[in-house]
N, C-alpha and C positions, 0 to 999 in steps of 0.2 A: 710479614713475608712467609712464604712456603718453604719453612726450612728442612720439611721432609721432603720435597723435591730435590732432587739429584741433579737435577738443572736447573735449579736458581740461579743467578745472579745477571751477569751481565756478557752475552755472548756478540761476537763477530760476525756479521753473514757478510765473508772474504769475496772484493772483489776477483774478477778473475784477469791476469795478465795475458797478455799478445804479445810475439814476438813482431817481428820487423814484416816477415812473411803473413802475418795472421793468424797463428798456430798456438794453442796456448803456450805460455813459458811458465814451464816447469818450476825453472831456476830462481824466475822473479818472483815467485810463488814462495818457494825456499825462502827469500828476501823477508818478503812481506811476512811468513807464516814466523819467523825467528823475533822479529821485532814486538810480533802480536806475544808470541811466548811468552815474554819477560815483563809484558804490558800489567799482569795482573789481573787479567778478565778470564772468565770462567769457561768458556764455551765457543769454539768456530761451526759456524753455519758456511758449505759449499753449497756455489748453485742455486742462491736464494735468487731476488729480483737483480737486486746488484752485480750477484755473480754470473747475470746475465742466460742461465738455462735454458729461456726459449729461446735463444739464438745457437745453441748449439748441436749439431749432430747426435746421435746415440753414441758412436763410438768416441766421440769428442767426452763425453759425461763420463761415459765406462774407464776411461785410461784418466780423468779427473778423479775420480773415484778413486783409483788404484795406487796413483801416483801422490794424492795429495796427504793420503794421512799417514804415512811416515814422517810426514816435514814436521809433527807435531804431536808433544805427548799431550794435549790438552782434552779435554773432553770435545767431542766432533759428533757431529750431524751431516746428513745429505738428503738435499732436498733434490727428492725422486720425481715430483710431478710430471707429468705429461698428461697429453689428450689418449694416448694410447694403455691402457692398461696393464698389456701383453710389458711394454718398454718400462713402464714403472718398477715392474715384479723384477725386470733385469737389470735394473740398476737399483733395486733392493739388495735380490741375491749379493751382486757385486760390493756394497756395500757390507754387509755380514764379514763376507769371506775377505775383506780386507781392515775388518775392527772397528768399524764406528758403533757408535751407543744407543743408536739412533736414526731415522729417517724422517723428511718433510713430507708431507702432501697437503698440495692445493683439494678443492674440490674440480668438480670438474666447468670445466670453461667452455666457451664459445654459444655451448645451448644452455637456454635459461633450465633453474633446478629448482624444483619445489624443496621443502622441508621434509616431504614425503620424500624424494628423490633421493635426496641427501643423506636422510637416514639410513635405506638400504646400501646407497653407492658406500659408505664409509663402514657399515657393515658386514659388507660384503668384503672390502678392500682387506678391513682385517682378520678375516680368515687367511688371507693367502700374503700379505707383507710378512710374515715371518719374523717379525719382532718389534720392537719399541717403536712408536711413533705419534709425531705432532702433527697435525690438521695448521694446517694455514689459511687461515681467512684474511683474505684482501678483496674483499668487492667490488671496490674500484677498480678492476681489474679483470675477476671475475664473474662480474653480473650478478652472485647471489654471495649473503650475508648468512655466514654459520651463527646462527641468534644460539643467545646465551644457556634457552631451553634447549634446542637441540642438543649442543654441546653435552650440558650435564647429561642428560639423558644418555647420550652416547659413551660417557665417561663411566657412568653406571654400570652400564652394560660391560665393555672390553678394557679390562685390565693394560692390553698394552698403550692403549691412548695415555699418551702420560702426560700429553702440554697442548698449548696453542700459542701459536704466535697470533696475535690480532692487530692487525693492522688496519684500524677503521681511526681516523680522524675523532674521535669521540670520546672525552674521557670515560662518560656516563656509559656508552659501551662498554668499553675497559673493566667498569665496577661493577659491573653486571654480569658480566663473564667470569670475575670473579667469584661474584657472590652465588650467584648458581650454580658453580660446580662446587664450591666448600662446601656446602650442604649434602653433597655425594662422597667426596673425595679428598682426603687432605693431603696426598702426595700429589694432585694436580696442578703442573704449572703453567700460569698465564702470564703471557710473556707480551708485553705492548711492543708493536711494531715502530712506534715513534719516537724518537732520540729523548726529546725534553718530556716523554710521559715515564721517566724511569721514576722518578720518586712520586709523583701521583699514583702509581703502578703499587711502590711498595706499602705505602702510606695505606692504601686501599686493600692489604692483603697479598698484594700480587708476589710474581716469581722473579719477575726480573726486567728487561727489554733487549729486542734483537734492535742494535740499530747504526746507521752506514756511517758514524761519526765516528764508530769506534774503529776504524781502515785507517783514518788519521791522525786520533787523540786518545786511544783505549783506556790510558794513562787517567784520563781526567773523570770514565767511569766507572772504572776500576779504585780510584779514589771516592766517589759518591756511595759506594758498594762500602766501605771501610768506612765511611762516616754515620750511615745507616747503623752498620753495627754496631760501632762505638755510641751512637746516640747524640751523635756532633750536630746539632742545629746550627751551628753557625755554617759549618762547613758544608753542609748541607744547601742553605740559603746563598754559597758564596758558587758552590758548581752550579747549583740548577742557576743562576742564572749567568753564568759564563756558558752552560749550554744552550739556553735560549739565545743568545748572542750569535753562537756557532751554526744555529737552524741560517741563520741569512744566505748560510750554501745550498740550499735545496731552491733559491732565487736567483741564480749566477746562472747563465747560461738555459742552452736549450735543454740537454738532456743531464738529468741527476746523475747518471753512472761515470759518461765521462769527467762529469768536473769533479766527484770523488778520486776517480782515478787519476785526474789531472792534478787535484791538490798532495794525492799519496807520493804523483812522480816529483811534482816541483818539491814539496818538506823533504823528502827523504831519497828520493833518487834511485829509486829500486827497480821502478818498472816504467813504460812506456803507458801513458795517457790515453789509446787508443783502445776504443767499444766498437760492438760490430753495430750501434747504434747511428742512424744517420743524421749528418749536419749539427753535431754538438761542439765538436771543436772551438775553443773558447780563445776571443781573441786576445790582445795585447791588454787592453782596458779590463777584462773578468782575470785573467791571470793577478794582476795587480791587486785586485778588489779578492781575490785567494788569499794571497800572500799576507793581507792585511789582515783579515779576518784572523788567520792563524799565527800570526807575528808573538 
């Protein structure tokens, strides 16, 4: 593991609650953000994929921003991406001035990016982000793959790059991104975007993983995180695969976000099941097939 990274272990990227109106809730934010507290996991991600950012307004993010990290003394991130530049840097600022540790950014989306492109866009970006921040690579997503050489290379260069979350289906990725920035960096954390890549992750050198499983069981890797340490192989062998077991939620339903949010509202009853994602709404039959999984 990266036990010189300051963000090792095992972080949250919190989904984001809706009132009855459509309106973020604050309160069920409150909820959820108190529960995650006490869960034992290291790190909240706002505004990641889960917590739904491209669906929301500027001033929707700005007052998410503002309002969210008081609910929690835990270490906190905010993922600032956008297609606009200008809107990034203002929901940096706003991040700063309200005490997080940290900022997200995507690369840029919609137009494809060379590694040329890449280089100067993230070059450029950290002149002007104004402090610590991780690079998020999801390809599937955004049409181009931050490879492992870029990465180190850029890690080389600017001191505030301090992580990446990767989010590529690929362990062999994963070990790669690793193993190319150690060679630069040892306060570098790679963080795997996939639930059940947390102990391949560590096993490999890695920081830690960001991932949507910890919205309704943070408990379970926040204990795999304590067995690492301890050097528990049993225990070890006994979560990963009660995690592997727990992946069968990302095959419920149409859209990933609501059926997280809908498993967070049925276990625990804090917030309303509602994404600004359309036709995921999960019927009587995946409710049930929830329930079980998590029983």
């Amino acid at each position: 593991m990266t036990a010189e990274s300051a963000f090792a272990g095992v972080w949250c990227p919190s989904v984001t609650p809706f009132n009855a109106q459509g309106a973020i809730d604050i309160d069920a934010l409150g909820r959820h953000f108190s529960r995650l507290n006490r869960s034992g996991i290291d790190t909240l991600l706002i505004m990641g994929s889960i917590g739904e950012f491209a669906s929301l307004t500027q001033q929707e993010r700005l007052q998410l921003i503002k309002e969210a990290r008081p609910l929690s003394p835990l270490t906190m991130v905010a993922n600032v991406s956008a297609t606009c530049v200008a809107d990034m840097l203002s929901l940096a600022e706003a991040a700063w001035e309200s005490g997080y540790d940290a900022v997200m950014v995507l690369p840029p989306y919609y137009y494809g990016q060379t590694q040329n492109q890449l280089m100067h866009y993230f070059e450029t970006l950290d002149q002007q982000l104004g402090g610590k921040w991780f690079a998020y690579n999801f390809p599937a997503r955004t049409g181009c793959d931050l490879s492992p050489t870029l990465v180190a290379a850029l890690a080389a260069k600017l001191p505030n790059f301090i992580g990446i979350k990767d989010t590529v289906d690929c362990l062999s990725h994963n070990r790669a991104m690793i193993d190319e920035t150690k060679k630069v960096r040892s306060d570098f954390a790679v963080l795997s975007g996939y639930d059940e890549y947390l102990l391949p992750n560590l096993l490999a050198g890695g920081a830690g993983v960001i991932s949507g499983l910890n919205n309704i069981v943070p408990e379970v890797f926040a204990q795999m995180m304590q067995a690492w340490r301890d050097g528990n192989m049993a225990e070890l062998t006994r979560i990963q695969q009660q995690i592997g077991r727990m992946m069968a939620i990302y095959s419920i339903g149409d859209d990933f976000v609501t059926t997280i949010k809908t498993a967070v509202s049925r276990r625990y009853d804090s917030m309303r099941s509602a994404s600004r994602n359309y036709g995921g709404t999960l019927d009587a039959q995946q409710c049930a097939a929830l329930d079980r999984l998590f029983s």
